[in-house]
Biotite code that builds the C-alpha atoms (Angstrom):
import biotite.structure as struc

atoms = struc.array([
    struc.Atom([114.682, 106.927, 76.910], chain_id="A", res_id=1, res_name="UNK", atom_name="CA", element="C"),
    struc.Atom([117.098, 108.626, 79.462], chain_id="A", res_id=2, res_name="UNK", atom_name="CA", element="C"),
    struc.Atom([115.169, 107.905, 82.266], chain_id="A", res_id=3, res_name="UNK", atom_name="CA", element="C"),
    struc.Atom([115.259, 103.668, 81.112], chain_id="A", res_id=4, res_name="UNK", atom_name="CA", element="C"),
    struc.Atom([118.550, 104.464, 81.083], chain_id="A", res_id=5, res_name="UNK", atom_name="CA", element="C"),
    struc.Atom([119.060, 105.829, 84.150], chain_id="A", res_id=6, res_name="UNK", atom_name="CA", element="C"),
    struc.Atom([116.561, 103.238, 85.929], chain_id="A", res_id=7, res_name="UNK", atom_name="CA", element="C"),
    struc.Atom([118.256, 100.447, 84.456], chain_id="A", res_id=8, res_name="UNK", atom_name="CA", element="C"),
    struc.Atom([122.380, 101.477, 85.530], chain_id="A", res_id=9, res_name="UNK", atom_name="CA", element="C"),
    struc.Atom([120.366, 102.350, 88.940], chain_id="A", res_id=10, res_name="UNK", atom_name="CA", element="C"),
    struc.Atom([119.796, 99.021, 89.539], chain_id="A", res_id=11, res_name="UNK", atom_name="CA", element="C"),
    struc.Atom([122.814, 97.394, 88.836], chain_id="A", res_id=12, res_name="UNK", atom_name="CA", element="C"),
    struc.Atom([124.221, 100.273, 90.643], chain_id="A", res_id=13, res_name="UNK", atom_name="CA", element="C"),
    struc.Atom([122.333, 98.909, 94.004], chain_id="A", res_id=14, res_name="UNK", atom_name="CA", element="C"),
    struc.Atom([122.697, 95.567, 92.868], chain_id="A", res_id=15, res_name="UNK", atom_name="CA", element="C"),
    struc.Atom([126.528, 96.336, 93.415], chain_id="A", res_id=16, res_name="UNK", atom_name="CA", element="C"),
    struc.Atom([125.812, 97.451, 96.765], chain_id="A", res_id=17, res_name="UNK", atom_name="CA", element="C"),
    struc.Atom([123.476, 94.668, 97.941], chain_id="A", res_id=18, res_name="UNK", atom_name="CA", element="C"),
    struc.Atom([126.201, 92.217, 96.250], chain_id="A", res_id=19, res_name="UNK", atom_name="CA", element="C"),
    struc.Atom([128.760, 94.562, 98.850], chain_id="A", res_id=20, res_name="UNK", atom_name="CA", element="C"),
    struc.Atom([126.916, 94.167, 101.494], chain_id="A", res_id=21, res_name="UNK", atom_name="CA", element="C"),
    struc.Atom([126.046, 90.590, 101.169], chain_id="A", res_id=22, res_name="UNK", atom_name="CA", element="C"),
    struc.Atom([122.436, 90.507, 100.248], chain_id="A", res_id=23, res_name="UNK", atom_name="CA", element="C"),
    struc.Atom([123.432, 88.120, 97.355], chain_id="A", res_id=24, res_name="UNK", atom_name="CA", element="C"),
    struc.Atom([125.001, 85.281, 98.029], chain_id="A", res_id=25, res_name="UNK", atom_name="CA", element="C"),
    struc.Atom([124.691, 83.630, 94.705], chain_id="A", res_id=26, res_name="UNK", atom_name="CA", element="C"),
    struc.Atom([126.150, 86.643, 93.109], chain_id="A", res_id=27, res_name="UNK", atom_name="CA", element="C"),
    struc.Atom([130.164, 87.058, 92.776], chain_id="A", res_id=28, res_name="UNK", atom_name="CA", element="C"),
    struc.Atom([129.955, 90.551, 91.475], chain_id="A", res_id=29, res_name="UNK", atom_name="CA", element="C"),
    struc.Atom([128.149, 92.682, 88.965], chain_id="A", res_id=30, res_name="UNK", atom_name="CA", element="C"),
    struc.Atom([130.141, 91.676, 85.588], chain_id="A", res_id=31, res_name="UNK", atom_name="CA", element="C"),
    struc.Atom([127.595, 94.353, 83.020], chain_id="A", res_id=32, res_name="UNK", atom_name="CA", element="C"),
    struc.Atom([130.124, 97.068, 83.249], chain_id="A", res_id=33, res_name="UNK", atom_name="CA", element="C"),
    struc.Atom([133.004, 95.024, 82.258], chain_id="A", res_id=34, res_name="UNK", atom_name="CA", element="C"),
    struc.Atom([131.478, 93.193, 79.932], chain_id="A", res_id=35, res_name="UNK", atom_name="CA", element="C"),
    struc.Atom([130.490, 96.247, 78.227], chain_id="A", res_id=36, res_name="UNK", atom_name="CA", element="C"),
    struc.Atom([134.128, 96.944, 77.528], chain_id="A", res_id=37, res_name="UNK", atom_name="CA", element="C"),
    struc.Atom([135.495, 93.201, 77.063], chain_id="A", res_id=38, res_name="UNK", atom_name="CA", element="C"),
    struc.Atom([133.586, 91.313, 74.581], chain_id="A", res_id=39, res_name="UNK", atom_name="CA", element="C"),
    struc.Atom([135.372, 88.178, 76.530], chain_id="A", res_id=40, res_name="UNK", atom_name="CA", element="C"),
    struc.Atom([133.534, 88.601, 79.623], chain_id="A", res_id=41, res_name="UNK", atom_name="CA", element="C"),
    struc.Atom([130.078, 85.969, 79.426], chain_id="A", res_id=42, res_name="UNK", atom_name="CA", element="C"),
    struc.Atom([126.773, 87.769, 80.106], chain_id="A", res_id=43, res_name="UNK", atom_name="CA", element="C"),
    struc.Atom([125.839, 86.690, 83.240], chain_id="A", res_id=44, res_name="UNK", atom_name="CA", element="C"),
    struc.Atom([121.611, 85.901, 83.389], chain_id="A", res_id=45, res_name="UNK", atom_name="CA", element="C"),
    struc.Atom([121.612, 85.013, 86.481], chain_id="A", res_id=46, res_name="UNK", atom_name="CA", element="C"),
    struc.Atom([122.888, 88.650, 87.615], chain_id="A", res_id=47, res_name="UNK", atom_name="CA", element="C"),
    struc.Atom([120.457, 89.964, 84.999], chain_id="A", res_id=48, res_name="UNK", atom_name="CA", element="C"),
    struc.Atom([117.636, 87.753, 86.657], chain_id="A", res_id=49, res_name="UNK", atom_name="CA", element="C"),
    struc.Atom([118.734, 89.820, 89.742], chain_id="A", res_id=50, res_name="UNK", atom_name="CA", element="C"),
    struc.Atom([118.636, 93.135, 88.080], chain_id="A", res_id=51, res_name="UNK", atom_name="CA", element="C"),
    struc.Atom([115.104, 92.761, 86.923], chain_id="A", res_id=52, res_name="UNK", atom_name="CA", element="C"),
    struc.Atom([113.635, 92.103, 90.684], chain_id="A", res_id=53, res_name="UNK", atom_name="CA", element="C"),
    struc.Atom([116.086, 94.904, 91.536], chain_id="A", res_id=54, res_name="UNK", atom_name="CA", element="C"),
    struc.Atom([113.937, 97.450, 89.160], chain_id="A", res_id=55, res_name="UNK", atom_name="CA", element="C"),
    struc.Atom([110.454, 96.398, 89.728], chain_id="A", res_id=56, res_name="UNK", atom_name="CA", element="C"),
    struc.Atom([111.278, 97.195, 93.358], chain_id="A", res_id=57, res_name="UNK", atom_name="CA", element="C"),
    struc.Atom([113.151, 100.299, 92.427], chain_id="A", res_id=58, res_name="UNK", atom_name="CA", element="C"),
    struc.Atom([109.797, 101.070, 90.200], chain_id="A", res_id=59, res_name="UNK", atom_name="CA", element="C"),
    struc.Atom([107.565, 100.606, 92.858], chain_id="A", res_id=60, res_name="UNK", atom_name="CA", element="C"),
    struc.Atom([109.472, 102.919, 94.971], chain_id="A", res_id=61, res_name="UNK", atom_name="CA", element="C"),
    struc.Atom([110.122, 105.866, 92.610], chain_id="A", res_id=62, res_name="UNK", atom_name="CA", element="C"),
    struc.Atom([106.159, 105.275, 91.685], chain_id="A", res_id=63, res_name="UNK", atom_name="CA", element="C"),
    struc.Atom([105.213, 105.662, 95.635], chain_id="A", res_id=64, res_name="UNK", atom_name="CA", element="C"),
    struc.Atom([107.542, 108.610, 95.986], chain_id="A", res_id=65, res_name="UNK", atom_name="CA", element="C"),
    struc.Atom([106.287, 110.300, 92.807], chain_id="A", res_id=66, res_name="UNK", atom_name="CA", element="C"),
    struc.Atom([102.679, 110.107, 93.269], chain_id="A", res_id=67, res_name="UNK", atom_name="CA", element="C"),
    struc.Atom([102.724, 111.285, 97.259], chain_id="A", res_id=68, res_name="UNK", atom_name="CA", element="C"),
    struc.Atom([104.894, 113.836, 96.136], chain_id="A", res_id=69, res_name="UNK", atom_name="CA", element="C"),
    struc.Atom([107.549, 112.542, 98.618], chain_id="A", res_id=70, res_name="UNK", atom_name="CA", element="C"),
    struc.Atom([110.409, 114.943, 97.521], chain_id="A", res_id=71, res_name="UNK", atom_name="CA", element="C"),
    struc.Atom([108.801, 117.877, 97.639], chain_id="A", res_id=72, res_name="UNK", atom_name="CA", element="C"),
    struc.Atom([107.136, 117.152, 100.520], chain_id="A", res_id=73, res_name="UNK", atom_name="CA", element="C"),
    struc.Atom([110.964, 116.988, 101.728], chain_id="A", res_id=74, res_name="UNK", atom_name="CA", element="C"),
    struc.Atom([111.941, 119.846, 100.130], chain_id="A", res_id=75, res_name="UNK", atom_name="CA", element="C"),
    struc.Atom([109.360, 121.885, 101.355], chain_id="A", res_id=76, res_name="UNK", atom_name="CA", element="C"),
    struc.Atom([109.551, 120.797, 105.185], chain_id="A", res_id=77, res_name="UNK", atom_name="CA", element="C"),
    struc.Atom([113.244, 121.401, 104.988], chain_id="A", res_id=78, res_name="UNK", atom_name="CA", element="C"),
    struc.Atom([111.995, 125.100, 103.308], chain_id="A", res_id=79, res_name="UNK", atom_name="CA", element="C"),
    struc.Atom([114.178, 125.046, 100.417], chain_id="A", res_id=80, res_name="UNK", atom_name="CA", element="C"),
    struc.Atom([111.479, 126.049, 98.037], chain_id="A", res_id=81, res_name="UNK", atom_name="CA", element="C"),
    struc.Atom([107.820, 126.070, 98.583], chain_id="A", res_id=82, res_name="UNK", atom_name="CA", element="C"),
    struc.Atom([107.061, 123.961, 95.348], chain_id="A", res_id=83, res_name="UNK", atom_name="CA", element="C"),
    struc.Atom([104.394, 121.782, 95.474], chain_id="A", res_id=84, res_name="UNK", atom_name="CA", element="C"),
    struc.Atom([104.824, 119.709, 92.844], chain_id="A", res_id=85, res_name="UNK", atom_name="CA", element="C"),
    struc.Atom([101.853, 119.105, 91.239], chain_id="A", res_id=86, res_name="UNK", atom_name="CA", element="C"),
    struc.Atom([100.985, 120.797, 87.528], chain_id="A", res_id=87, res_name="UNK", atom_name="CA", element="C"),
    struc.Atom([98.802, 123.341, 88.550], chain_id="A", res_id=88, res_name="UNK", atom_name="CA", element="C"),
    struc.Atom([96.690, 124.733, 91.769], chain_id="A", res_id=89, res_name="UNK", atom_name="CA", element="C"),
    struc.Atom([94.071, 122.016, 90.375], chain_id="A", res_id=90, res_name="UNK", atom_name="CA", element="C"),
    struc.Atom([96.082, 119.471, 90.971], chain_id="A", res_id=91, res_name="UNK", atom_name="CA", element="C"),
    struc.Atom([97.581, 120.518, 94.472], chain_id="A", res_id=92, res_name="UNK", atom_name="CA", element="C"),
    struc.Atom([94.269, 121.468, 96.086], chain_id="A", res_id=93, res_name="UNK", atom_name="CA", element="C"),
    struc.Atom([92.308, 118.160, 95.038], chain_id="A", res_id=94, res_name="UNK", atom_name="CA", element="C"),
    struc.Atom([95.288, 116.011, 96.091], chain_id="A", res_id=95, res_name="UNK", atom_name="CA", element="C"),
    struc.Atom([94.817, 117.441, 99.303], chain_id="A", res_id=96, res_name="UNK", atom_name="CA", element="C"),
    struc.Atom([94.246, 114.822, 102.265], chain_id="A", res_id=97, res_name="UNK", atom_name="CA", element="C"),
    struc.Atom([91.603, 116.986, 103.781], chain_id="A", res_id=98, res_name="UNK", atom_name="CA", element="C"),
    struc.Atom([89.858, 117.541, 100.632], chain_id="A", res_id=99, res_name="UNK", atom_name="CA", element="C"),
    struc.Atom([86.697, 115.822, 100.310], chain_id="A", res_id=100, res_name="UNK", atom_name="CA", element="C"),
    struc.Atom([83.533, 117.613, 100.594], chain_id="A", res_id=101, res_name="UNK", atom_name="CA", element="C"),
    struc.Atom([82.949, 121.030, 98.055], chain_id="A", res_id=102, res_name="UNK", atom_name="CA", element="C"),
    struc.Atom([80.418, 123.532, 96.654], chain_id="A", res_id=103, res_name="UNK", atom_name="CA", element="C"),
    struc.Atom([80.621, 124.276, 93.824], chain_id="A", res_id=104, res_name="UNK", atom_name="CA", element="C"),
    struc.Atom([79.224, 127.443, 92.540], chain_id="A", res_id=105, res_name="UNK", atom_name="CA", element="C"),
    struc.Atom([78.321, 127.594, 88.739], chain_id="A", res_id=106, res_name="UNK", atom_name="CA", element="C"),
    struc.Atom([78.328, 131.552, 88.008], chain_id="A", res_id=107, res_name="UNK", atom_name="CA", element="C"),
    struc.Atom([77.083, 131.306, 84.326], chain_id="A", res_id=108, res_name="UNK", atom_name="CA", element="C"),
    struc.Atom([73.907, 129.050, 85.227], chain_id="A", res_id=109, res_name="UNK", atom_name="CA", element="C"),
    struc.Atom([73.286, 130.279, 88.859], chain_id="A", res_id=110, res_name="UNK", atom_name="CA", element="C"),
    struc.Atom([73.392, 127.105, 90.691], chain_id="A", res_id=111, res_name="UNK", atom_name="CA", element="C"),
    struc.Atom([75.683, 125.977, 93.223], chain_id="A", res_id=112, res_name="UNK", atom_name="CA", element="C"),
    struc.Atom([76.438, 122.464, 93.150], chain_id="A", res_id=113, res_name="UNK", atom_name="CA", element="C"),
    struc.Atom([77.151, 120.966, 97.082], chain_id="A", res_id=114, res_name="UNK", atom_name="CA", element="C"),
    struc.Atom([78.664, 117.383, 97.968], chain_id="A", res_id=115, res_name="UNK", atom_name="CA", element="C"),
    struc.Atom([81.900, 115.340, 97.854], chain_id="A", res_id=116, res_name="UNK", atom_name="CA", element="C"),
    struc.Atom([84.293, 114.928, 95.544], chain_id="A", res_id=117, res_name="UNK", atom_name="CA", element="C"),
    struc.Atom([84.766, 110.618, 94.075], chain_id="A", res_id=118, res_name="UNK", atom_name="CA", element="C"),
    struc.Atom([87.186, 111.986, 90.776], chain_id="A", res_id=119, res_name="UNK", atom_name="CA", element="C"),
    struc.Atom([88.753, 115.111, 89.191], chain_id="A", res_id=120, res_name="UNK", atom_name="CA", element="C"),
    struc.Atom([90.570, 115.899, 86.494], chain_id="A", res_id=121, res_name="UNK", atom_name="CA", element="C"),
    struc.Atom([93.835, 115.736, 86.191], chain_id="A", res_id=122, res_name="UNK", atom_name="CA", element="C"),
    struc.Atom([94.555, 119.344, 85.270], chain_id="A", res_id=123, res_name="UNK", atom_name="CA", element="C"),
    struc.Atom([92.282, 122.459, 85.672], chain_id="A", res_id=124, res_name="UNK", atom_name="CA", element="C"),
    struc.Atom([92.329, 123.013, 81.866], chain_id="A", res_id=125, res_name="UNK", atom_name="CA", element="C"),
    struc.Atom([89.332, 120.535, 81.235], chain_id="A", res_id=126, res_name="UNK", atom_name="CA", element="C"),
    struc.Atom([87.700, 121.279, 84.769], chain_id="A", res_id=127, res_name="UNK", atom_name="CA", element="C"),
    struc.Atom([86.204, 117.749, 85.429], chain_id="A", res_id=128, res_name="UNK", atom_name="CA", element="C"),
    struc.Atom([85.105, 117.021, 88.706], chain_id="A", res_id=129, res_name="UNK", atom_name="CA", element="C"),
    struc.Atom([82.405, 113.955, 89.629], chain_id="A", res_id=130, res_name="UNK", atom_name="CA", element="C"),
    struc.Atom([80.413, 114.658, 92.913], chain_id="A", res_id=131, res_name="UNK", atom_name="CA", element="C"),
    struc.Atom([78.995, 112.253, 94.965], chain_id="A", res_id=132, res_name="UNK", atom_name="CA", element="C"),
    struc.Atom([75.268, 112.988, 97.009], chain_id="A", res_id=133, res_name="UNK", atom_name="CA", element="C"),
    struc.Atom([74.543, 116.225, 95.507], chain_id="A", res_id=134, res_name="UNK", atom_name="CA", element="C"),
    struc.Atom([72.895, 119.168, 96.680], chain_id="A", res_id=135, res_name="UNK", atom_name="CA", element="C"),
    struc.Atom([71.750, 121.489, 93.978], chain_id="A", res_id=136, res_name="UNK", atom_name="CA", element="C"),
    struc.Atom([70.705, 125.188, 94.643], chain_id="A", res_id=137, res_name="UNK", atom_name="CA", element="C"),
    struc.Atom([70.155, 128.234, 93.572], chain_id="A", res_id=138, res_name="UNK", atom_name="CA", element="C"),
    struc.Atom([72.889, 130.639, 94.058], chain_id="A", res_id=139, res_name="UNK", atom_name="CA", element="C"),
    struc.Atom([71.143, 133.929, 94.054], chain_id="A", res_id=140, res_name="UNK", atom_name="CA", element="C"),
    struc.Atom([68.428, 133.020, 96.129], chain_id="A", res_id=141, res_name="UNK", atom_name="CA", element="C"),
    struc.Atom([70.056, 129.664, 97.978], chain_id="A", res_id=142, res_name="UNK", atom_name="CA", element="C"),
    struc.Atom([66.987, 128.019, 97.588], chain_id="A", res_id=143, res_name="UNK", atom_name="CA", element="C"),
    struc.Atom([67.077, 124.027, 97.688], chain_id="A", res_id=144, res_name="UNK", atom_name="CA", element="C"),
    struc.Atom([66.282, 122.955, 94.029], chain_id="A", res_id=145, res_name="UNK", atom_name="CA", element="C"),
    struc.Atom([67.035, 119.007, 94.192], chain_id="A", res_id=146, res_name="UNK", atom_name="CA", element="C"),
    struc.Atom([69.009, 116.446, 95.338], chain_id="A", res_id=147, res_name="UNK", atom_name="CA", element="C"),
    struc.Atom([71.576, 113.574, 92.884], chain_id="A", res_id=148, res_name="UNK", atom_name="CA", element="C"),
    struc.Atom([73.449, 110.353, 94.344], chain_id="A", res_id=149, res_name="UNK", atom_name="CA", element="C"),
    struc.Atom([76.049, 111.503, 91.355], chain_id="A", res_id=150, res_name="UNK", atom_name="CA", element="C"),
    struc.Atom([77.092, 114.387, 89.328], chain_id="A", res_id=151, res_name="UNK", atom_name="CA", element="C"),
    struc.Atom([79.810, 114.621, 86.756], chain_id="A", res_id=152, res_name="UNK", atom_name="CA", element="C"),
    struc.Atom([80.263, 118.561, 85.982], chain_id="A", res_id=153, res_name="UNK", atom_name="CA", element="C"),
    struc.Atom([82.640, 119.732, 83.379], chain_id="A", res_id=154, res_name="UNK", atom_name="CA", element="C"),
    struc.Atom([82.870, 123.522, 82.912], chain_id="A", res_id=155, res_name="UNK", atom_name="CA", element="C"),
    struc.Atom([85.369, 126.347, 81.885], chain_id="A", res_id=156, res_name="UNK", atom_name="CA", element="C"),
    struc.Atom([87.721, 127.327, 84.460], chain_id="A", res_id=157, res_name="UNK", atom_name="CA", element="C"),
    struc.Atom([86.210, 131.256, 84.623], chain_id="A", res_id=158, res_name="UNK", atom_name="CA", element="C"),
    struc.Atom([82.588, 129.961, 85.155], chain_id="A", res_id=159, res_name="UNK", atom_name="CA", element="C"),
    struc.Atom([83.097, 128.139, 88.283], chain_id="A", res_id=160, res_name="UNK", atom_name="CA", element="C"),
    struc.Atom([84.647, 128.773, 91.922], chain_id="A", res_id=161, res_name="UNK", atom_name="CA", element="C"),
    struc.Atom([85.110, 126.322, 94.363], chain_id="A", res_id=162, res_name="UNK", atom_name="CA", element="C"),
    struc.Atom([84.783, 126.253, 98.178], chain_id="A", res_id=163, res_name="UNK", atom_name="CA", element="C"),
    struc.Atom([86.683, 123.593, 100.369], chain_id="A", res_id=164, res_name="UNK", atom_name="CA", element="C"),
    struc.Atom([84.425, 123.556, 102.954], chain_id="A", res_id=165, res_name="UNK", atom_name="CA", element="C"),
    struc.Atom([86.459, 120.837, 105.453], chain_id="A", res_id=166, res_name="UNK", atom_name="CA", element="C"),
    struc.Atom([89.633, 122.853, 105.308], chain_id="A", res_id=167, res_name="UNK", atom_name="CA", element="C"),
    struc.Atom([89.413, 125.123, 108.639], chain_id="A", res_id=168, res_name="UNK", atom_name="CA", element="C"),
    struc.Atom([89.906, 128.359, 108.758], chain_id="A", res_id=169, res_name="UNK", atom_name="CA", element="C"),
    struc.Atom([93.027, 129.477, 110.178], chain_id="A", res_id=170, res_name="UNK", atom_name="CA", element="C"),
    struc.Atom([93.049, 130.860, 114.145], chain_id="A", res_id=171, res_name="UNK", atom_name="CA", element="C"),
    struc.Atom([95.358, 133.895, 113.426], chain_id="A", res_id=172, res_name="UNK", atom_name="CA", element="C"),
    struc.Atom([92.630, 134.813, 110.404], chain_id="A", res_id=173, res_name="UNK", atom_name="CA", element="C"),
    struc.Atom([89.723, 134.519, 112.847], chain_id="A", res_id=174, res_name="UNK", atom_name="CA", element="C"),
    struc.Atom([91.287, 136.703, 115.186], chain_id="A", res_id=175, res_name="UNK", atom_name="CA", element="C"),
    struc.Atom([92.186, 139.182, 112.715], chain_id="A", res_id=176, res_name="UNK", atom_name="CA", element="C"),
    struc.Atom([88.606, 139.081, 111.372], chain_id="A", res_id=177, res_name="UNK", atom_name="CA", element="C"),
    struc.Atom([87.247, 139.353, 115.532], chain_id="A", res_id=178, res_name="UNK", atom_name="CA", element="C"),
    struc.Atom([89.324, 142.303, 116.303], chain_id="A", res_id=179, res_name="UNK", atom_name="CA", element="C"),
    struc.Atom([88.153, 143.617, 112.785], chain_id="A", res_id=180, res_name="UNK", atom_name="CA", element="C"),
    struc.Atom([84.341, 143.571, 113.693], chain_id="A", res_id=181, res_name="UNK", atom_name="CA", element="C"),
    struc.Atom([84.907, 144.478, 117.364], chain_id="A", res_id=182, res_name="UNK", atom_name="CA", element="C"),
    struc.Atom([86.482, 147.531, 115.963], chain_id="A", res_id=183, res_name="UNK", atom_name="CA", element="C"),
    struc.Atom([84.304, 148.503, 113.985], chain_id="A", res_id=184, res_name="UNK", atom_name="CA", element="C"),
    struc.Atom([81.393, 148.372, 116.842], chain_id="A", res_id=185, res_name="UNK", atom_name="CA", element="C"),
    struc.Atom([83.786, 150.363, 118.804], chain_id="A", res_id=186, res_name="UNK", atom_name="CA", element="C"),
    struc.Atom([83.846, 153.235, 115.629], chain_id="A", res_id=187, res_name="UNK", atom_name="CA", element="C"),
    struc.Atom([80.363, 152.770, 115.775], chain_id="A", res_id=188, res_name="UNK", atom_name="CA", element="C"),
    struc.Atom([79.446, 153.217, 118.794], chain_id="A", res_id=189, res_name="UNK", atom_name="CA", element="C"),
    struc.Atom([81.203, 156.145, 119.727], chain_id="A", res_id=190, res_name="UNK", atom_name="CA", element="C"),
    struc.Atom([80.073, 157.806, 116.475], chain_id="A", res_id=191, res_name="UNK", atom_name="CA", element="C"),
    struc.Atom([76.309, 157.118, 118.119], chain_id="A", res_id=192, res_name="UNK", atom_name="CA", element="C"),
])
C-alpha cells in the first residue's frame, strides 16, 4: 500500500516537472494537491490521463532497475557496501551474466549431473535447477553413464555442490597456486 502510494505522488511529482519544463503543453499545472485541500478546485482528468502514462513509464523503469539490480550495481561500483542484492547466494550466482554451463555433483546418489542451465529457482531453499543437454556420470569413478536433451533436478541444498565451469579462474589465484607447486618441487628436490 505505501509503495502505491509513493508510486502514485511520484508521478504527479514528475508530472510537475515535465509540466515545468514544458513537456506538456496541454497541461496548466498539476491541480491534485490543491484539490486535495479545496473541495472547490474541479478534478482535472485530463491531468489524471497524464498521470497514468506518467506511471506505466515510471513502472517500467523501477521494474528494469529492480530486476538488473541497477542500484546496487551503483552502490557497489561506487564501494559503499558490497551488497548484492539478490535474496540469497542462489540467487546472485545464477543471475550471473557469465553463468551458463554447470556440473552438478549429486553427493547422496553419486552422479554428477553436466550441462547448461535454461531455469532455476528462485531461492536456494527449494534447489530447482532445469539443465539443458545433459551429461550424466558417475562421480566416484567419472565414468560416462548417459546422455538427456533435458533435466529438471530438485534436491536439498546439503546434497548437492555446484561448479561454474565458464567463470575463469582468477590470474593472481593461478599464480599463487604456480609458485605453490614450484615450491614444493623445490622442497622436494633438495630433500632428494
Amino acid at each position: 500500500m505505501l509503495q502505491s502510494f509513493v508510486l502514485g505522488l511520484s508521478s504527479y511529482f514528475l508530472l510537475f516537472i515535465g509540466t515545468k519544463l514544458g513537456f506538456w503543453y496541454s497541461i496548466s499545472g498539476v491541480v491534485f494537491l490543491k484539490a486535495l485541500v479545496d473541495s472547490n478546485i474541479p478534478v482535472s482528468y485530463s491531468e489524471i490521463a497524464w498521470v497514468c502514462l506518467v506511471s506505466i513509464i515510471l513502472g517500467l523503469f523501477i521494474t528494469v532497475i529492480e530486476t538488473y539490480k541497477i542500484h546496487f550495481r551503483l552502490i557497489r561500483f561506487l564501494r559503499i557496501s558490497d551488497k548484492f542484492g539478490e535474496l540469497d547466494v542462489w540467487g546472485y550466482s545464477f543471475n550471473a551474466p557469465d553463468i551458463e554451463c554447470v556440473t552438478v555433483r549429486d553427493i547422496e546418489k553419486n552422479l554428477v549431473y553436466d550441462g547448461w542451465v535454461q531455469a532455476f529457482s528462485d531461492d536456494s531453499k527449494n534447489a530447482e535447477l532445469l539443465l539443458r543437454d545433459v551429461s550424466v556420470y558417475n562421480n566416484l569413478e567419472g565414468t560416462f553413464l548417459y546422455q538427456v536433451g533435458a533435466m529438471y533436478i530438485s534436491r536439498n541444498r546439503d546434497d548437492i555442490t555446484i561448479e561454474f565451469r565458464t567463470i575463469p579462474i582468477t590470474e593472481s589465484r593461478k599464480r599463487k597456486e604456480e609458485n605453490e607447486d614450484d615450491q614444493g618441487r623445490v622442497n622436494s628436490e633438495t630433500t632428494a
